[in-house]
N, CA, C and O of each residue as an XYZ file, in Angstrom:
544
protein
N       1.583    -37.233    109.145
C       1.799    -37.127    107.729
C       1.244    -38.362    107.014
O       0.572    -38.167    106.001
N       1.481    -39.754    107.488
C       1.130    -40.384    106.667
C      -0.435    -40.712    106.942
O      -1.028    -41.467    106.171
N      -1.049    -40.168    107.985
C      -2.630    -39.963    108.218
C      -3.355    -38.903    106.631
O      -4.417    -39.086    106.036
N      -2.430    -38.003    106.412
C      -3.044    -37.437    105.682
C      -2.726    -37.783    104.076
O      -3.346    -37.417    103.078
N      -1.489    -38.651    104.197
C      -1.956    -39.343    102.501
C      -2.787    -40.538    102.348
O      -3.285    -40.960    101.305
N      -2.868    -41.018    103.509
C      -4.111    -42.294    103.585
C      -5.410    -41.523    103.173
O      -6.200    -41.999    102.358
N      -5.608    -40.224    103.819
C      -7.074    -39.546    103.665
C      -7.098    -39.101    102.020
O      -8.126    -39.057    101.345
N      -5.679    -38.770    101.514
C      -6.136    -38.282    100.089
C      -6.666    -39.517     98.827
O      -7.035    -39.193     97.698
N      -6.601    -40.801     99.284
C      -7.080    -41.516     98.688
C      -8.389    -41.988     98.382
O      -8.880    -42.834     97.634
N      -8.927    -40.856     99.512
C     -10.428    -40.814     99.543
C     -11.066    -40.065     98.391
O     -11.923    -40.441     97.591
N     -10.225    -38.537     98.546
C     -10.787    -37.854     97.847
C     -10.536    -37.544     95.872
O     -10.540    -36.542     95.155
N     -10.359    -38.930     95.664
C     -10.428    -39.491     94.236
C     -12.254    -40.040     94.072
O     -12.949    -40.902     94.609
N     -12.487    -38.837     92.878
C     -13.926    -39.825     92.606
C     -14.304    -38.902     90.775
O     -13.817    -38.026     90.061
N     -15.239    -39.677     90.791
C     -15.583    -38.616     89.126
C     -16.837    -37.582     89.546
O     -17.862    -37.674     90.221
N     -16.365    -36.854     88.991
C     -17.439    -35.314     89.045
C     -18.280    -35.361     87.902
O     -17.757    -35.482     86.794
N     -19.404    -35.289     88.010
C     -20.301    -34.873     86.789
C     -21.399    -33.623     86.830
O     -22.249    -33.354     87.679
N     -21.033    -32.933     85.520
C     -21.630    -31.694     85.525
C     -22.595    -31.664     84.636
O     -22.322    -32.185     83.555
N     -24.091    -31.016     84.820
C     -24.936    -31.098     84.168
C     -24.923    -29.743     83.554
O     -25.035    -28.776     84.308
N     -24.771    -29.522     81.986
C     -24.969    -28.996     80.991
C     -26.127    -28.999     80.043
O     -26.239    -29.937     79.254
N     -26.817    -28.224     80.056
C     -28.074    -27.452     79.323
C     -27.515    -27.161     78.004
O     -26.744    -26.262     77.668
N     -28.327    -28.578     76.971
C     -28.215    -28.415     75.656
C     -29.159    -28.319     74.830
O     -29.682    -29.374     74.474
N     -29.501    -27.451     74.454
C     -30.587    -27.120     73.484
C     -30.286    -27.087     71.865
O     -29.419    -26.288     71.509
N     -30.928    -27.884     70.854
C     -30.679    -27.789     69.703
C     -31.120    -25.852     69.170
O     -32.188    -25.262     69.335
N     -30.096    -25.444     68.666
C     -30.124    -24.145     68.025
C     -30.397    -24.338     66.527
O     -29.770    -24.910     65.634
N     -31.887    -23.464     66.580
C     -31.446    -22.701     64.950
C     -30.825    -21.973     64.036
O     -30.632    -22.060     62.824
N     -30.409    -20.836     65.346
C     -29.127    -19.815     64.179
C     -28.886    -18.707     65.778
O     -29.723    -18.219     66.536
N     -28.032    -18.674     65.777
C     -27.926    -16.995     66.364
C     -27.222    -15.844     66.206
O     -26.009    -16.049     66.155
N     -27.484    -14.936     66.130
C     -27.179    -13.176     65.800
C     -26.030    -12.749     67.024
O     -26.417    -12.944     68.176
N     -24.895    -12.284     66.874
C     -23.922    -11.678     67.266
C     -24.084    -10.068     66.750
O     -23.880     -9.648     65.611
N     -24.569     -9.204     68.095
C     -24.251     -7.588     67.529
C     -23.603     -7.182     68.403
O     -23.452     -7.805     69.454
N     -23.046     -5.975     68.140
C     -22.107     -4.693     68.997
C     -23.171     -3.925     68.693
O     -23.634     -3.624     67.593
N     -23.539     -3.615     69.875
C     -24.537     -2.102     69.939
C     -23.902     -0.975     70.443
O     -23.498     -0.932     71.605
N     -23.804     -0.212     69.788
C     -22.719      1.345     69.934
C     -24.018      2.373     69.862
O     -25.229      2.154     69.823
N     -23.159      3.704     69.862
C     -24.054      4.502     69.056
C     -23.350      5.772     68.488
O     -22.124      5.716     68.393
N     -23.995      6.922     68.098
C     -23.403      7.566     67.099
C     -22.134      7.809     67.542
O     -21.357      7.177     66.827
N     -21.555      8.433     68.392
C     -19.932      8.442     68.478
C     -19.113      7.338     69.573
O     -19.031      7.511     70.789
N     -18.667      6.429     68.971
C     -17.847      5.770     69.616
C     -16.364      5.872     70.392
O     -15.360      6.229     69.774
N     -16.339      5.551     71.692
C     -14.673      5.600     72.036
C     -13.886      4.500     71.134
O     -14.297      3.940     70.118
N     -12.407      4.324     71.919
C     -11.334      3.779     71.585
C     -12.024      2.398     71.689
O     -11.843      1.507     70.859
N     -13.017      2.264     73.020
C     -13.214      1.287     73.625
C     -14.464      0.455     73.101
O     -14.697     -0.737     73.299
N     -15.187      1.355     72.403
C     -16.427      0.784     71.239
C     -15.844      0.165     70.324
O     -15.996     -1.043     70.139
N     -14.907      1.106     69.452
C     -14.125      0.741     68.376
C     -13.353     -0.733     68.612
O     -13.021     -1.318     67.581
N     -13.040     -1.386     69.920
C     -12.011     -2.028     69.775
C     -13.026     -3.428     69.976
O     -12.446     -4.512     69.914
N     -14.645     -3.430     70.234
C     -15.374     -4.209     70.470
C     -15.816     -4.561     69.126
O     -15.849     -5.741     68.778
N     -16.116     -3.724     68.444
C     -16.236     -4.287     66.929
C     -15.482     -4.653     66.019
O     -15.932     -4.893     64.899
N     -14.506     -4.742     66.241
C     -13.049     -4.562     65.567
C     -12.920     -6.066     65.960
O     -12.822     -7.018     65.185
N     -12.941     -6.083     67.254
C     -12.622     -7.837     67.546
C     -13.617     -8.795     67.269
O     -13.293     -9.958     67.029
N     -14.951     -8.381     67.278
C     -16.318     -9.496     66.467
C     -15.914     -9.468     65.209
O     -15.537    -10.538     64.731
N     -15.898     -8.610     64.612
C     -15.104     -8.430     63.241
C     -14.183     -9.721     62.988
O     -14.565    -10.561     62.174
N     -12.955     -9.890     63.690
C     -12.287    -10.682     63.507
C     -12.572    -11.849     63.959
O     -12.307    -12.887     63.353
N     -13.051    -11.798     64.898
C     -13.468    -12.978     65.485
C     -14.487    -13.947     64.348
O     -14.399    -15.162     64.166
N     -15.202    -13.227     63.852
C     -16.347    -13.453     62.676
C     -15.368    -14.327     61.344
O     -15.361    -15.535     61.105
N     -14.672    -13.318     60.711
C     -13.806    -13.233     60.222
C     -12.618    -14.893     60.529
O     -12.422    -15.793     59.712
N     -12.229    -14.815     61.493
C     -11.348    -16.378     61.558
C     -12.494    -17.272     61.966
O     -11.892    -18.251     62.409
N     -13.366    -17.444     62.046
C     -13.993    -18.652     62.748
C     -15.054    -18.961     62.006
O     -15.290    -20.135     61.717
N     -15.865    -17.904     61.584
C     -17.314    -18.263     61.316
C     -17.642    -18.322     60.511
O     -18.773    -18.776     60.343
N     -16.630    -17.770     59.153
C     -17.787    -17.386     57.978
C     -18.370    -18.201     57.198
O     -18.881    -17.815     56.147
N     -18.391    -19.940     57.738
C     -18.992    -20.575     56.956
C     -20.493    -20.668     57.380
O     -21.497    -20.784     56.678
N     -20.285    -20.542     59.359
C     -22.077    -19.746     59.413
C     -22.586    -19.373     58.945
O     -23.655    -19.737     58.454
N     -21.699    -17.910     58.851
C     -22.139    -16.256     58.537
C     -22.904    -16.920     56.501
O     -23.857    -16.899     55.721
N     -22.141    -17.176     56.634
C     -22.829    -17.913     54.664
C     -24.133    -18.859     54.769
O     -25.193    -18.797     54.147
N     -23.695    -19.761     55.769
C     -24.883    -20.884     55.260
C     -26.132    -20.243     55.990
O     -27.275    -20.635     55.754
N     -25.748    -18.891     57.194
C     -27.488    -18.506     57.831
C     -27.425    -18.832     59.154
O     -28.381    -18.317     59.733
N     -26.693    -19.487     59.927
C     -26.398    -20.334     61.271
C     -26.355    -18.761     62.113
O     -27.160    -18.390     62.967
N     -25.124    -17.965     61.563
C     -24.929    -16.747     62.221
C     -25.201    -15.725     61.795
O     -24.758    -15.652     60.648
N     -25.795    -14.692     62.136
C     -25.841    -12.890     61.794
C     -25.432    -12.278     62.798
O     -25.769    -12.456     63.969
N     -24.531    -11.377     62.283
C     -23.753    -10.223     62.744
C     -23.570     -9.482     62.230
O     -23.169     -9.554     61.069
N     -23.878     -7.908     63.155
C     -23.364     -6.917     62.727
C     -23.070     -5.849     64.094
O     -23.132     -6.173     65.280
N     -22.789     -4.706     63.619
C     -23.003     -3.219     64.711
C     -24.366     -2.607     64.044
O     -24.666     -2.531     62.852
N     -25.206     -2.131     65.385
C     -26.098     -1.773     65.304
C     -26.086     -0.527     66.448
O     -26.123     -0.525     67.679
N     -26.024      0.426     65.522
C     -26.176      1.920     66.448
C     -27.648      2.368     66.768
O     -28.547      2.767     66.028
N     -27.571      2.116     68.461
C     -28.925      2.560     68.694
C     -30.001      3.742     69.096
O     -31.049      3.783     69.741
N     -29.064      4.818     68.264
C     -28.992      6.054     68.060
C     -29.632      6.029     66.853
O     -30.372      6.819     66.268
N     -29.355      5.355     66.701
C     -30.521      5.210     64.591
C     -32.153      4.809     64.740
O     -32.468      3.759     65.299
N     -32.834      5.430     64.372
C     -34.070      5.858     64.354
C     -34.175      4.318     63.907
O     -34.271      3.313     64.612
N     -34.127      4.447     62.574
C     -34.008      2.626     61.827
C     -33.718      1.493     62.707
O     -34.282      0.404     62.802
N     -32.843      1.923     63.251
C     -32.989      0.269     64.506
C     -33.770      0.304     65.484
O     -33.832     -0.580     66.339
N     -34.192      0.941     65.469
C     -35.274      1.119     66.763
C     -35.847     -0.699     67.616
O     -35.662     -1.276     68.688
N     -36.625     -0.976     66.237
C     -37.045     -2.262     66.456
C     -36.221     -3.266     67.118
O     -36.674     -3.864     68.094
N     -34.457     -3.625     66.450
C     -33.951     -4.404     67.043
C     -33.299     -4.377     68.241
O     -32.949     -5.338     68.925
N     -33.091     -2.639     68.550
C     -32.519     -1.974     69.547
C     -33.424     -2.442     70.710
O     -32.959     -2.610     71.838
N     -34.587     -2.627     70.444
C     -35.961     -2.703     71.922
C     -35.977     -4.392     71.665
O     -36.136     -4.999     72.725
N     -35.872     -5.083     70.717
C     -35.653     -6.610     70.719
C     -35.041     -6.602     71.379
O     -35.760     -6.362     72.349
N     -33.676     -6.720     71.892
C     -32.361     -6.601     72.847
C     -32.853     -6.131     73.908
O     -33.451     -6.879     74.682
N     -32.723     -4.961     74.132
C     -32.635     -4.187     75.453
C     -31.767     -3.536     75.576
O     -31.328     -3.116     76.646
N     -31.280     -3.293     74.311
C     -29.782     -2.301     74.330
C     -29.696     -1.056     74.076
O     -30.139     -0.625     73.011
N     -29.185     -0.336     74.883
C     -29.010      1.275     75.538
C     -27.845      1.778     74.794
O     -27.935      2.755     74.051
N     -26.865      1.194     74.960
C     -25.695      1.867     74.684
C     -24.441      0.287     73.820
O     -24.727     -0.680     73.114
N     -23.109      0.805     74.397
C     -22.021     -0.026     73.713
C     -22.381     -0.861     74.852
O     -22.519     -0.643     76.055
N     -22.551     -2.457     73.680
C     -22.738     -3.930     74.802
C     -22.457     -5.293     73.667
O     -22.890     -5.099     72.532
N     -22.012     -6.151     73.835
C     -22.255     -7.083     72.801
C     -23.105     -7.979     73.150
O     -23.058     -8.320     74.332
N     -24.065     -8.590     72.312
C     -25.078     -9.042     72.949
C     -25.460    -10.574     71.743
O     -25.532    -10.526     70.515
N     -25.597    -11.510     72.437
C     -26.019    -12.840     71.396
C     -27.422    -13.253     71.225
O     -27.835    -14.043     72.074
N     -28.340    -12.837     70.188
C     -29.365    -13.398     70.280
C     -29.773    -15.400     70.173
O     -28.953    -16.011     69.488
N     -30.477    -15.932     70.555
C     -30.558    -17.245     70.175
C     -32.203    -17.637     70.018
O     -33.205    -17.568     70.729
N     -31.929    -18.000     68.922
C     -32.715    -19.041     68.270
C     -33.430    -20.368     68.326
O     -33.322    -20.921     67.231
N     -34.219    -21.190     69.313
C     -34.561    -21.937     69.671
C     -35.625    -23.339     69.545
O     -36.376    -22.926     68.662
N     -35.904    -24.105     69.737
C     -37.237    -24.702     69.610
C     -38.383    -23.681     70.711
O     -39.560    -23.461     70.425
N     -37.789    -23.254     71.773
C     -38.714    -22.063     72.641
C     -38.341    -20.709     72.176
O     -38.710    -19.672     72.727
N     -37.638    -20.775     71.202
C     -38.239    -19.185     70.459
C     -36.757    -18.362     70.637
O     -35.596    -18.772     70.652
N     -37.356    -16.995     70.764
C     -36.223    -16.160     70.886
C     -35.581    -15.543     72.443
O     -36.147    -14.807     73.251
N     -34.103    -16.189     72.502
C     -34.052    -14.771     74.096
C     -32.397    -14.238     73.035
O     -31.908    -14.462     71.927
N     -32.168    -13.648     73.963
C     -31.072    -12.530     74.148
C     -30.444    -12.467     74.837
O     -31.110    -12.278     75.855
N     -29.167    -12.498     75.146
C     -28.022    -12.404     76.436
C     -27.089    -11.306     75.882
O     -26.603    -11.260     74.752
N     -26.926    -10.382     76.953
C     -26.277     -9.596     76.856
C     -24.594     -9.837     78.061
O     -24.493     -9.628     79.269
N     -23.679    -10.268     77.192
C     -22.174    -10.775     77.339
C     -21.672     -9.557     78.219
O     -21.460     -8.394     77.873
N     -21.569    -10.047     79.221
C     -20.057     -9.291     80.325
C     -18.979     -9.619     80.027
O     -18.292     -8.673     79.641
N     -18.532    -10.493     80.030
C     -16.975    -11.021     79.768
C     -16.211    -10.353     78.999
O     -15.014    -10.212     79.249
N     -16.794     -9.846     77.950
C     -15.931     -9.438     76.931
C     -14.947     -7.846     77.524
O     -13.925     -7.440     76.970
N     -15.655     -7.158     78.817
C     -15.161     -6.362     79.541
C     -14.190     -6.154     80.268
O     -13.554     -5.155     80.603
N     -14.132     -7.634     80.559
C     -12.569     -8.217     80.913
C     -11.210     -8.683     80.036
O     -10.072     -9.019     80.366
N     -11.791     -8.557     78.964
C     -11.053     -9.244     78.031
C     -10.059     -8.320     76.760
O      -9.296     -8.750     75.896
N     -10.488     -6.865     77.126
C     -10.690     -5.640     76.598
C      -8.979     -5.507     75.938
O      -8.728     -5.110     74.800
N      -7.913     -5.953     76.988
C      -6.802     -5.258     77.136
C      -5.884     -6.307     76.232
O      -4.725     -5.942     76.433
N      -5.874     -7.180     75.538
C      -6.207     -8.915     75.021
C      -6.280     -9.228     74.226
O      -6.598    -10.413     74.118
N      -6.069     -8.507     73.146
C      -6.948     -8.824     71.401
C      -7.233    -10.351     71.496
O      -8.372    -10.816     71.463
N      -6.126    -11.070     71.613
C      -6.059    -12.714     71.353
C      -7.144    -13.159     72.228
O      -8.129    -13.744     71.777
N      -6.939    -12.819     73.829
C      -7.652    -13.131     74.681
C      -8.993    -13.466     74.737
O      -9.554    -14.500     75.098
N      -9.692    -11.693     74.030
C     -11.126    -11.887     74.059
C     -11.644    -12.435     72.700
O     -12.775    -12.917     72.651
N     -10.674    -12.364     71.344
C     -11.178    -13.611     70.650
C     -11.049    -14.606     70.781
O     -12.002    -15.129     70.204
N     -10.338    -15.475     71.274
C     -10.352    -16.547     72.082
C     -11.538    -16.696     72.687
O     -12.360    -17.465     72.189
N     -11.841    -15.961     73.905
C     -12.936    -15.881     74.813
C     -14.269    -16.048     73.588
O     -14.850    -17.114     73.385
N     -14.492    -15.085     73.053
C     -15.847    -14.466     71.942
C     -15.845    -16.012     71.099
O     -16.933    -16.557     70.912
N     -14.690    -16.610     70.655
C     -14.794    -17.872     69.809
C     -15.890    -18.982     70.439
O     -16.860    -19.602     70.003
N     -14.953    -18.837     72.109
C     -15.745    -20.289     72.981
C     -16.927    -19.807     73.128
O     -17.787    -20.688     73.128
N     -17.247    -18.938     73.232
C     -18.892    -18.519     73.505
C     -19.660    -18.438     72.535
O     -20.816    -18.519     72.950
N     -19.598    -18.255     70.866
C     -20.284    -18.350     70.143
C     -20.364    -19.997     69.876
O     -21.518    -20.403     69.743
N     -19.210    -21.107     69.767
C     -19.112    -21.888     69.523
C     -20.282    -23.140     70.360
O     -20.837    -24.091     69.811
N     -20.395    -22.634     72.099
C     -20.876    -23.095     72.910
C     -22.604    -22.435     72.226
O     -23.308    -23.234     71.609
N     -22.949    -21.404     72.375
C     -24.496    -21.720     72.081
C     -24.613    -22.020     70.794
O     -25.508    -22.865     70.788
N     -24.140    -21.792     69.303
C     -23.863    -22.803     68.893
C     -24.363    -24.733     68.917
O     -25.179    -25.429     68.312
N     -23.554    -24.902     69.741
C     -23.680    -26.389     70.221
C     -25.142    -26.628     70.876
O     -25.759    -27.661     71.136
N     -25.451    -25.228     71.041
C     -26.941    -25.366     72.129
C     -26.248    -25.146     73.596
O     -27.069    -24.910     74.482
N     -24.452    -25.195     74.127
C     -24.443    -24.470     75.618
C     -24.707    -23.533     76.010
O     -24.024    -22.538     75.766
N     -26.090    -23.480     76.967
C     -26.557    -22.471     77.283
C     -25.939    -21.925     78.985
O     -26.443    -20.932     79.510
N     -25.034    -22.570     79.554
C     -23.853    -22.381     81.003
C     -22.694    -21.151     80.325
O     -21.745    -20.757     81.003
């Protein structure tokens, strides 16, 4: 026993994690649905909505952020629908860069479904992080 609290004094040290920060120009938050939505579409826009709504709208004003739902069942979106890569219900963050434009299309929020608080919570730290330029 006391062999093994001598050894835990070893394993004190500092960890450092390398984080990928890129200065951002603005990025786009959509829900891509399409013409008829479930419970489960509905409850994805409903929470960007709010999420938008408590956190962002001084983005959403000054240009930092755009958001909306974009049904890609609409002839009219066509263009931004094939920008993305989006098929069906997905939430997806575009970003804005000194290297231009990509797109990430968010899993998490799939887990987060059952949660209201949860996945705005979750949706907050993740807009907030690229945002900042965290791209992890």
């Amino acid at each position: 026993m006391l062999f093994l609290a001598g050894c835990s004094n070893n394993l004190t040290g500092d960890v450092t994690l390398e984080v990928e920060v890129t200065p951002i120009e603005k990025i786009e938050v959509y829900h891509f649905h399409s013409d008829r939505q479930c419970s489960t579409c509905k409850t994805i826009g409903e929470n960007l909505d709010e999420t938008i709504e408590r956190y962002f709208l001084n983005e959403v004003n000054s240009g930092k952020i755009t958001y909306g739902h974009i049904n890609v069942q609409d002839s009219e979106n066509r263009e931004i629908t094939n920008r993305y890569g989006a098929s069906g219900t997905s939430l997806w963050i575009g970003i804005y860069d000194e290297n231009g434009f990509r797109a990430e299309n968010d899993q998490g929020i799939w887990y987060k479904l059952n949660d209201k608080e949860e996945f705005i919570d979750y949706l907050k730290n993740l807009i907030e992080k690229r945002l900042s330029g965290e791209m992890n």
